[in-house]
N, CA, C and O of each residue as an XYZ file, in Angstrom:
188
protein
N      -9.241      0.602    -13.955
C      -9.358     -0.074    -12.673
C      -8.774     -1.467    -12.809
O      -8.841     -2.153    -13.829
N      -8.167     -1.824    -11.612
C      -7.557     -3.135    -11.254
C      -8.086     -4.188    -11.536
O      -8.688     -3.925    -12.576
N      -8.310     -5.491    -11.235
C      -8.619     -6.561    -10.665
C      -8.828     -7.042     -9.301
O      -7.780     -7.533     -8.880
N      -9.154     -7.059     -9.008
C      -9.579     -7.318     -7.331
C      -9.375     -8.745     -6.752
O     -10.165     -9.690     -6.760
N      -8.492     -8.688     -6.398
C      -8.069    -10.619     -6.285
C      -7.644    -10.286     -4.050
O      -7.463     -9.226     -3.452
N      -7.649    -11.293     -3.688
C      -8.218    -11.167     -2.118
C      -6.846    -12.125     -1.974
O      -6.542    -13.212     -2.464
N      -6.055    -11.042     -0.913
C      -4.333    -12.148     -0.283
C      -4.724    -11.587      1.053
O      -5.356    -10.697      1.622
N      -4.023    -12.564      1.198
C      -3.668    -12.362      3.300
C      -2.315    -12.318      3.146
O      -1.552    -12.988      2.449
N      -2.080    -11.099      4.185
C      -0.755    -10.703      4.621
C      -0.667    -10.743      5.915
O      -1.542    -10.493      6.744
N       1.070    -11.257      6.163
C       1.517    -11.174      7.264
C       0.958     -9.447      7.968
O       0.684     -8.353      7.474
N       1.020    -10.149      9.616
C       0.618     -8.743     10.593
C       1.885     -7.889     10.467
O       1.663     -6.692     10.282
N       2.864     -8.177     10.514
C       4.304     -7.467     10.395
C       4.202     -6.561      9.296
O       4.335     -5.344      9.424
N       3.907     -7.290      7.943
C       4.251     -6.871      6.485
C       2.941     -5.612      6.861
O       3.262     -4.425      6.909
N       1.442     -6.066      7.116
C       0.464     -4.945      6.886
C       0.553     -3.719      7.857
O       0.110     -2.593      7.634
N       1.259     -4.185      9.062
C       1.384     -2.826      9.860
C       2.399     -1.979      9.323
O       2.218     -0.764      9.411
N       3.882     -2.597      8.550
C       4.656     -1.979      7.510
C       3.928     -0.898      6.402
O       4.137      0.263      6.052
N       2.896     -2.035      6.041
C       2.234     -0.725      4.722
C       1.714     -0.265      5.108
O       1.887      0.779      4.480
N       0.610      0.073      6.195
C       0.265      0.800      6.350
C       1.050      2.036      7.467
O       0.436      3.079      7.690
N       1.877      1.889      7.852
C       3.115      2.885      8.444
C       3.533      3.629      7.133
O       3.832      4.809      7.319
N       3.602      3.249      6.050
C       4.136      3.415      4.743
C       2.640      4.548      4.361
O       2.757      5.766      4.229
N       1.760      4.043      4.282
C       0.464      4.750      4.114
C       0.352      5.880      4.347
O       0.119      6.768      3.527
N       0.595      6.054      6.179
C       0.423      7.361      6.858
C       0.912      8.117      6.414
O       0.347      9.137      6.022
N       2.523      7.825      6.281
C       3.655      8.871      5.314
C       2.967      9.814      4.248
O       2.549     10.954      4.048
N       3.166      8.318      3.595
C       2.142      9.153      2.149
C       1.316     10.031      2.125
O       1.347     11.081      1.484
N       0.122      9.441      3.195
C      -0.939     10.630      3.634
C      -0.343     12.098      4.093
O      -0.751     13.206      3.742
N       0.495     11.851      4.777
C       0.823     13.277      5.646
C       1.523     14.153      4.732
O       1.549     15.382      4.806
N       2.120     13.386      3.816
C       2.958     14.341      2.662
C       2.210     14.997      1.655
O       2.367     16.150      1.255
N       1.046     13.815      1.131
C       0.114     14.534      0.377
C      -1.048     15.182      0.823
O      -1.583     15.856     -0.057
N      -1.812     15.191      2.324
C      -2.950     15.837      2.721
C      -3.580     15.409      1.437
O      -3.820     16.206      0.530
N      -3.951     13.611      1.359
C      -5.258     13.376      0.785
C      -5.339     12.101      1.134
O      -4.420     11.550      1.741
N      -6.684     11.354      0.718
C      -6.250      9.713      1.357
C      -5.926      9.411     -0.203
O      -6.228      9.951     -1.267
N      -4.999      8.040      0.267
C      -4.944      7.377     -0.362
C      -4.936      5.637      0.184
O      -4.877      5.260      1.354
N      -5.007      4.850     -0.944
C      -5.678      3.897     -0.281
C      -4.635      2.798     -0.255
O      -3.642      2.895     -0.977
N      -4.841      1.612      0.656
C      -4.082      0.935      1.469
C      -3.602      0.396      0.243
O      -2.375      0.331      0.163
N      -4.465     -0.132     -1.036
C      -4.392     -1.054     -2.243
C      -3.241     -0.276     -3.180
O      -2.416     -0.872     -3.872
N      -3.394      1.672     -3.017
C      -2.291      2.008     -3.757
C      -0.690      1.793     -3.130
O       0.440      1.907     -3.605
N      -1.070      1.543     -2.239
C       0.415      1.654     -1.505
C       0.662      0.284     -1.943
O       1.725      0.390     -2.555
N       0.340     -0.818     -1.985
C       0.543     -2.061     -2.095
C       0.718     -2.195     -3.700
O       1.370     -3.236     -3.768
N       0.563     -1.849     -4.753
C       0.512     -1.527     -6.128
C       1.765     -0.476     -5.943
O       2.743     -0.721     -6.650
N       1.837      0.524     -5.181
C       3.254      1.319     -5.676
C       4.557      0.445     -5.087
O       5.715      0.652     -5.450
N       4.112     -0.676     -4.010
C       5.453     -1.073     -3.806
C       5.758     -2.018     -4.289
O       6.971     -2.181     -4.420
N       4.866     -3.056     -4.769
C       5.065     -3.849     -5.912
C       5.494     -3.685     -7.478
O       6.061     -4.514     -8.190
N       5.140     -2.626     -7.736
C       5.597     -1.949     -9.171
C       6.922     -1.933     -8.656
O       7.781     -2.762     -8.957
N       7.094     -0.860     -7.781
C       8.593     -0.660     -7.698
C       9.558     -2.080     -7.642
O      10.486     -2.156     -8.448
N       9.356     -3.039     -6.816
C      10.031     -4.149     -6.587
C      10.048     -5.326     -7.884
O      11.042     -6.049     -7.961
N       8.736     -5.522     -9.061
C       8.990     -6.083     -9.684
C       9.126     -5.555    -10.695
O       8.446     -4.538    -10.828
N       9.862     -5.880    -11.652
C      10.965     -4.910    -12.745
C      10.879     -5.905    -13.696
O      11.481     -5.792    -14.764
């Protein structure tokens, strides 16, 4: 398990991830959570 550290995001950026979310959901028929989506797109972006 993570660290749990508390950001505020732009309304633009969070309605983005979570549009990003739904995807995910609908492809996998399971939840997943708002924090993984935000962790998979950050992994991906920082290298």
């Amino acid at each position: 398990m993570g660290k749990r550290i508390t950001i505020v995001l732009d309304d633009d950026l969070a309605k983005k991830l979570r549009i990003i979310q739904s995807k995910m959901i609908a492809k996998s028929s399971s939840h997943i959570s708002f924090s993984k989506v935000i962790n998979e797109k950050l992994k991906k972006s920082i290298k």
